[in-house]
N, C-alpha and C positions, 0 to 999 in steps of 0.2 A: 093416520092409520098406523098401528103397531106392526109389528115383524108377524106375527101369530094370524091377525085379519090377510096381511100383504100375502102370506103362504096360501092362507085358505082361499085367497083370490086366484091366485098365479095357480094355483093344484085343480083350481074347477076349470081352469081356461080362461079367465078371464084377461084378454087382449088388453086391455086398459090398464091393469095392475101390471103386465107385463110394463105396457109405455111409460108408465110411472118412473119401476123400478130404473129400465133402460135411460129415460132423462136422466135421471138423478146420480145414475152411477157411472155411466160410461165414460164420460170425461175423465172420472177419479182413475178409472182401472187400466185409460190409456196411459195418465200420468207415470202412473205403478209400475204398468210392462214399460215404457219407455224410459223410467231411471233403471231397469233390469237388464233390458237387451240392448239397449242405447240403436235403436232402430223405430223411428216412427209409423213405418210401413208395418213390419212385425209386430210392434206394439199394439197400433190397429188391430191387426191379424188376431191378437192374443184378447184383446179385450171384445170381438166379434162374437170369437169361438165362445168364450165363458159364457157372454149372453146366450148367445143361439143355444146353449147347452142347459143354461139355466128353463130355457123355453124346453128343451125338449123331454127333460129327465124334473118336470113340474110336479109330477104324480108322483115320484119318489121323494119328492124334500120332505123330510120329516119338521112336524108340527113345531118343533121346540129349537128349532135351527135360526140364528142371524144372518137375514139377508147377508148384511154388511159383512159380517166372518165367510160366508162360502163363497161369495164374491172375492173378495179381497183374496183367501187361500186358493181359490180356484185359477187368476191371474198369476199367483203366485207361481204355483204348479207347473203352469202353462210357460210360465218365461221360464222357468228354471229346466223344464224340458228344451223349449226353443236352444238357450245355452247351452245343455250337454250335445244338442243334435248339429247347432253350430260347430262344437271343437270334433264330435267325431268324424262329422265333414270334410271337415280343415285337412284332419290328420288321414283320412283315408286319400285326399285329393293330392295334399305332400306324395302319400307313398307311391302312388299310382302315376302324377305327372312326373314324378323321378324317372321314371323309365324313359319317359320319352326325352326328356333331355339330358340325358347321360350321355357324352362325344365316345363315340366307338373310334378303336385307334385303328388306322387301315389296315394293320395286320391280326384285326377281329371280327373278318365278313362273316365268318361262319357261325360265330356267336349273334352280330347283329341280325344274321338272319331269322337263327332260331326263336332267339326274343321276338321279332316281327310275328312269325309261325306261332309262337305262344299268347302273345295277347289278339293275335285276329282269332284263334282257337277258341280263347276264353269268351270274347268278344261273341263270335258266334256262338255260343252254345247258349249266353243270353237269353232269358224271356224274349219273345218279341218288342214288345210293347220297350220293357227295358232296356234293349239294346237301341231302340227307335230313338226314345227319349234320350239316352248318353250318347247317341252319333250325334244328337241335334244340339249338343250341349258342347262336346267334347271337340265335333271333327267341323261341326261348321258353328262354333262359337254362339249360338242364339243363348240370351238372358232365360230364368226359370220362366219368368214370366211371358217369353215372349211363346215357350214354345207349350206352356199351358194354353194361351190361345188358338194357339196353331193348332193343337191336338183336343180342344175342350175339354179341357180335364184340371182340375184344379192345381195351385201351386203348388202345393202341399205334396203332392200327388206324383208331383214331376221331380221334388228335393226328396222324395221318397225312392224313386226310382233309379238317380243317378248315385244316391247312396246306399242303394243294393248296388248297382253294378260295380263301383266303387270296393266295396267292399269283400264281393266276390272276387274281382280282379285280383285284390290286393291278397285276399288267402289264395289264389289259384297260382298266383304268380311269387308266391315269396320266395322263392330260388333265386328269383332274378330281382330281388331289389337288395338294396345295399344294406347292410348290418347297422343294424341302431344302438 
């Protein structure tokens, strides 16, 4: 079956041309995202989403389109976001766990305190939800995955969350973090 039949299948709904595609290609597209983000878990992640996406956005693939191309750049995409949301992770979590391990010298309680008073500030003013998810991450160390269970909410969901609060902290707080 041609690229042109496999669209006209997959845009009526047809379950089976979906299964098709998904045998055929999934293997290749985990290969793809795992030479990309060198994460097999993620890799997974990345080549799920393309399918599931492929399923859901069926009635838009245009007639004249290569499986194998919107496949292939669709992983593509997908890892190359995964990497930039990887480093500004990284870099929000540098700037953020610096504060806490910074050794205050005994003749800087008054300092130590304010800082204290500025990030429980920051802290609380938090989404709910946002600040639920980073205590559970930050103050009692649970894995993303362990506390998407906990909360039934996706992974995604929860690395979304502690890189808002991450991120807020870190513009709320740049008084107090050291010069770069």
């Amino acid at each position: 079956m041609d690229d042109r039949e496999l669209l006209e299948k997959l845009r009526s709904g047809d379950e089976g041309a979906y299964d098709a595609v998904f045998r055929e290609w999934y293997p290749a597209l985990v290969r793809l995202a795992q030479s990309m983000v060198r994460d097999s878990d993620v890799a997974e992640e990345v080549a799920q989403d393309v399918m599931h996406e492929l399923w859901r956005r069926r009635t838009l693939l245009e007639s004249d389109v290569s499986v194998r191309a919107y496949l292939l750049r669709s992983v593509r995409n997908r890892a190359l976001n995964q990497l930039r949301h990887r480093r500004v992770r990284r870099e929000s979590e540098h700037d953020v766990e610096a504060l806490y391990r910074e050794p205050v010298a005994s003749d800087q309680p008054v300092v130590a305190r304010e800082l204290a008073e500025a990030v429980q500030q920051v802290f609380n003013e938090l989404p709910p939800r946002c600040r639920e998810v980073f205590a559970l991450s930050r103050v009692h160390g649970l894995k993303y995955a362990e506390i998407a269970t906990a909360l039934g909410i996706s992974q995604k969901t929860v690395e979304a969350q502690v890189g808002k609060a991450l991120r807020v902290m870190r513009e709320r707080l740049a008084a107090w973090l050291p010069d770069q």
